[in-house]
C-alpha positions as CSV (number, residue, x, y, z in Angstrom):
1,X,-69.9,4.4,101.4
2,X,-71.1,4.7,97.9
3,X,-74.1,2.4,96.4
4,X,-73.2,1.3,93.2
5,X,-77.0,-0.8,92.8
6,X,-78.1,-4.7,92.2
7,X,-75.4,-7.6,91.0
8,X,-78.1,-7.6,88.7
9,X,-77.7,-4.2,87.3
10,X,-74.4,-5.8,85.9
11,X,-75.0,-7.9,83.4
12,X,-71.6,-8.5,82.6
13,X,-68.6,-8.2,84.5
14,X,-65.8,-6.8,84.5
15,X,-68.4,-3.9,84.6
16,X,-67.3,-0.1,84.1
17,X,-68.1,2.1,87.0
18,X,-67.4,5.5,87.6
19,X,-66.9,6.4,91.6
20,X,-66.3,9.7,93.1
21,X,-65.2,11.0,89.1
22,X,-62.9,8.1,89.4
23,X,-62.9,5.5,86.7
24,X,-62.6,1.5,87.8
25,X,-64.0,-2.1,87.1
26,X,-66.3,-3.7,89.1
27,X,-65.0,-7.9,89.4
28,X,-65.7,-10.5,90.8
29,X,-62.8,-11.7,93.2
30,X,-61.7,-15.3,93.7
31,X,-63.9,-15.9,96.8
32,X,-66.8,-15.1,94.4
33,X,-67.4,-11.4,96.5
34,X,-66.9,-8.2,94.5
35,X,-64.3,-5.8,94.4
36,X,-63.8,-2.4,92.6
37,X,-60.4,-2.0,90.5
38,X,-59.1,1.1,89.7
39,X,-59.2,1.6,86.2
40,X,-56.2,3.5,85.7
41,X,-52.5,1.8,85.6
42,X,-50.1,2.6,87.9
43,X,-47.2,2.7,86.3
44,X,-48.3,5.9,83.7
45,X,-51.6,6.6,85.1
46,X,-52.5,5.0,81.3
47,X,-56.5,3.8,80.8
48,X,-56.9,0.2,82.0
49,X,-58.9,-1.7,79.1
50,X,-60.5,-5.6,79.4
51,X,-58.1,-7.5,77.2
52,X,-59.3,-11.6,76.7
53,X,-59.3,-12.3,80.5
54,X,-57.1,-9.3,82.1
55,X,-56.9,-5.8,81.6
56,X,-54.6,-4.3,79.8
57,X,-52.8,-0.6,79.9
58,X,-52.2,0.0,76.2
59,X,-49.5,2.6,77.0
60,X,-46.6,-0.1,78.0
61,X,-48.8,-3.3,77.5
62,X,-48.5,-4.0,81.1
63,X,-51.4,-6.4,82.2
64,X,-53.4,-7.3,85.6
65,X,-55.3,-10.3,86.2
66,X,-59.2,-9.1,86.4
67,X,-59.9,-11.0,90.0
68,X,-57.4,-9.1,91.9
69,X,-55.6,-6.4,89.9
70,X,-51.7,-8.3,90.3
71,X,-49.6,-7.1,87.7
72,X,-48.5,-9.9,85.5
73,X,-45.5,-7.9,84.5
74,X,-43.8,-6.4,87.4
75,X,-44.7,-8.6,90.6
76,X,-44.2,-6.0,93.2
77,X,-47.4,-3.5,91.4
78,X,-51.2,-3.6,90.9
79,X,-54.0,-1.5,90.5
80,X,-55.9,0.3,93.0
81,X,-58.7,-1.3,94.4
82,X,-61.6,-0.2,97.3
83,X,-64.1,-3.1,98.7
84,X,-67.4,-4.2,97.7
85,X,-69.8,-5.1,100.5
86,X,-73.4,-6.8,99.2
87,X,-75.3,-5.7,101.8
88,X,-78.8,-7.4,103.4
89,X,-81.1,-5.1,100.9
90,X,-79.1,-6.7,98.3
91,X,-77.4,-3.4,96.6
92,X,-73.4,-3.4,96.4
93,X,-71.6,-0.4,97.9
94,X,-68.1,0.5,98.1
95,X,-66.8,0.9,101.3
96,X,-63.6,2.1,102.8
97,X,-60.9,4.0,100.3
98,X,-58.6,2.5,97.7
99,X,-55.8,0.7,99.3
């Protein structure tokens, strides 16, 4: 389990986070909890960018939607994503590994 701090800390989402030397985006999923999103594609291992509303792997322009990480491209893929818990002393951590 990893603290990652306050909601508040983020002003803006998606929010760039850096876990374990790992790079991903901290979102907010359709429920309204959080989630992290690995930040690497998984088709090349390319840098996952925020483009308009998704993210976007500038390598082969495939794109994921920024609540869940589905690939809008290739139904069967998506990134890499670990859980978000906000906990009772209101500070996110990331639980669990990616999945």
């Amino acid at each position: 389990m990893s603290d990652l701090g306050r909601p508040e800390d983020f002003s803006r989402l998606p929010a760039s986070v850096t876990l374990d030397g790992a790079p991903y985006w901290l979102v907010r999923n359709e429920e309204g909890g959080y989630r992290l999103l690995s930040a690497l594609c998984p088709h090349a291992g390319g840098e996952v960018r925020v483009y308009e509303d998704m993210f976007l792997c500038p390598l082969h322009y495939w794109t994921f939607a920024q609540t869940d990480g589905a690939c809008m491209n290739v139904s069967d893929e998506r990134l890499m994503q670990r859980q978000v818990e906000l906990r009772a002393d209101g500070r996110l951590y990331a639980v669990g590994t990616d999945f």
